[in-house]
C-alpha positions, 0 to 999 in steps of 0.5 A: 317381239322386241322391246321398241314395239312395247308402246304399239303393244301398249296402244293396241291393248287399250282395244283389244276385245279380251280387256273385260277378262281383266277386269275379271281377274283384278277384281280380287287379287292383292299386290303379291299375286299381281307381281308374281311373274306366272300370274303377269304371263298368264293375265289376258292382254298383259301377258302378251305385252310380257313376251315383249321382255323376253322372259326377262321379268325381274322386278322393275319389268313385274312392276311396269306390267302391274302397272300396265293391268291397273291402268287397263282395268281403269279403262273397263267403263269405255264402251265398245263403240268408243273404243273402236273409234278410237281403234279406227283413228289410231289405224288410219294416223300411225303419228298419232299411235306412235305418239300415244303409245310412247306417251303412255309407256312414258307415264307408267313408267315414272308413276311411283305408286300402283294407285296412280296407275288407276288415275291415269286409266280414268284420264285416258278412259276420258280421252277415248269417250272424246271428253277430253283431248289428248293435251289435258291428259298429258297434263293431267297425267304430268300432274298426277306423276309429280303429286304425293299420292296422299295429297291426290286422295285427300284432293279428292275426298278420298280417306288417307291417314293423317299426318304432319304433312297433310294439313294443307294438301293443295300447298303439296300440290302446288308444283302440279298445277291442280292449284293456283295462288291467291294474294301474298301482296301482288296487285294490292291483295291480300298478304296472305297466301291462299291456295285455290283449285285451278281449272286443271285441278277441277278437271282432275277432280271431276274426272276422278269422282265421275263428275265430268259428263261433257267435253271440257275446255281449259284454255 
């Protein structure tokens, strides 16, 4: 299997009917364990996309497959019957498997820590239950990769241990486009500056605390 097939690989793993056994396997295990080469091989579903490397599983590989698992293992709340629409849809539009596939290895690539991994999951798992398109979670996905994964937690009400930097968390986040601006002295307003949630930070939010029941629209 060559490497230019990874992100069909990719797609074709988001469905396929051995993905609870990964949950399984994750439930329990530490960082070591998930980047030890034998254990990657013998993961269901990931080990497959590991034959794409060709036994070539240095560390960059090790850690792109440990990132692939924990984005798999976000997606364990899909139900069947979504994901065999979903399954149906890629079958019949090629275009759109191509394009989800190398959107996908595009993004776990970048990531810069194993918890975003986790995060993206839980945005694709919204885009398989139809609640939201795929547009939001490459933005939502493009946010996710340039935050600080602290700044993340704290916007999400997730405990994380406090430092200098994270008095003002949606100030970091300012460049991912979870915030807005308020004031500093356009159109009459107020000097100061005040940061708010925008509505693709909500959305984030939502998604990450289990909050988002419905199809969401932005724009």
């Amino acid at each position: 299997m060559e490497l230019r097939k990874l992100p069909d690989q990719l797609v074709d793993s988001v469905y396929s009917p051995d993905l609870d056994d990964i949950a399984f396997e994750l439930s329990e295990i530490g960082l070591d364990q998930l980047l030890d080469k034998g254990f990657l091989k013998e993961l269901p579903v990931v080990g497959v996309i590991a034959r794409i490397f060709k036994g070539s599983l240095d560390m960059r590989n090790r850690i792109f497959l440990a990132k692939v698992a924990k984005f798999l293992f976000s997606l364990r709340r899909v139900t069947k019957e979504q994901n065999k629409v979903f399954e149906e849809k890629i079958r019949n539009d090629q275009k759109l498997k191509k394009n989800v596939g190398q959107t996908l290895v595009l993004i776990l690539e970048r990531l810069d820590d194993l918890e975003k991994p986790d995060m993206v999951g839980k945005c694709f798992a919204c885009y398989l239950s139809n609640k939201i398109t795929f547009s939001q979670f490459r933005r939502l996905s493009r946010a996710i990769d340039l935050a600080f994964i602290d700044d993340l937690n704290a916007l999400i009400g997730r405990a994380v241990e406090s430092n200098e930097f994270l008095n003002n968390p949606e100030e970091n986040l300012a460049k991912t486009g979870f915030i807005k601006f308020h004031g500093g002295g356009e159109l009459g307003g107020s000097d100061e500056i005040s940061y708010l949630l925008s509505p693709l930070g909500q959305l984030f939010v939502d998604i990450m605390n289990d909050k988002l029941d419905s199809v969401v629209t932005l724009y």
